[in-house]
N, C-alpha and C positions, 0 to 999 in steps of 0.2 A: 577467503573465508571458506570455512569447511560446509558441507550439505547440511550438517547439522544447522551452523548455523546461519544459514540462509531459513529453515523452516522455521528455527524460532523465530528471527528476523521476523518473518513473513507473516507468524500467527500473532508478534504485538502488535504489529504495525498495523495489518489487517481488522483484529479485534477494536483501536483503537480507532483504527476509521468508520468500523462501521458504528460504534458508537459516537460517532461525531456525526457521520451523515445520516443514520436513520434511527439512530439509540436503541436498536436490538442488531444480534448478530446475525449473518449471515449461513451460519455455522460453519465446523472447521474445518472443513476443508475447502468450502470455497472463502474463506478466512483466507489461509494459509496462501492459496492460490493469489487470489487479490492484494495481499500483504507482498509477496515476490513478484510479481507485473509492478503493484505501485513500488516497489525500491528500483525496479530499473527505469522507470517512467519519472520519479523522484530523481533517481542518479542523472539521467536525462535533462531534465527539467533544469535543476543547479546546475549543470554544467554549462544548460545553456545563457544560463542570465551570468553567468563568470564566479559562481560560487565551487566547492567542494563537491563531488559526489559522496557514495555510501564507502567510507574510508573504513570500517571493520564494524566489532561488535560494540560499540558504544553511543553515548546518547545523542550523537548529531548524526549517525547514522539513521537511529530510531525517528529522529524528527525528517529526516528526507523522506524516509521510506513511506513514515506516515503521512507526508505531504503528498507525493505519490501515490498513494493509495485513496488516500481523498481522492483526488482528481478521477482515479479509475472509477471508484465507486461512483462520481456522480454519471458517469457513461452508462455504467452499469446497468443505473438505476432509468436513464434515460432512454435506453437501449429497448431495458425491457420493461416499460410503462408504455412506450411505443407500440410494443407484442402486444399489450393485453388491451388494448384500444380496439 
């Protein structure tokens, strides 16, 4: 996949999770950023339980990346709720 589309990748995928995990965003760039960690964390992730990794730009990409991206985000969030303790 081209750069390009690793960033969009990264800004649905992103957007989408952090709407699942805190229902506001992050904004976009650490969108963007979090959306590309969760698709290698995602492609990671299925590879390890015996499924498909992030195979291009279509919708079971979208659902790994976004799985991924969850995962990071709840780190994220645990990370830095930890800081402000």
């Amino acid at each position: 996949m081209s750069i390009i589309a690793w960033l969009v990748l990264g800004l649905v995928a992103g957007f989408i999770a952090s709407k699942i995990v805190n229902k506001s965003g992050e904004g976009l760039i650490l969108d963007i950023v979090l959306g590309i960690v969760g698709a290698f964390v995602g492609g990671f992730l299925f590879t390890f339980f015996g499924a498909e990794p992030v195979t291009g730009f279509n919708l079971y990409s979208v659902v790994v990346a976004v799985a991924g991206s969850v995962v990071v985000l709840f780190l994220y969030h645990a990370i830095a709720g930890r800081r402000s303790i």
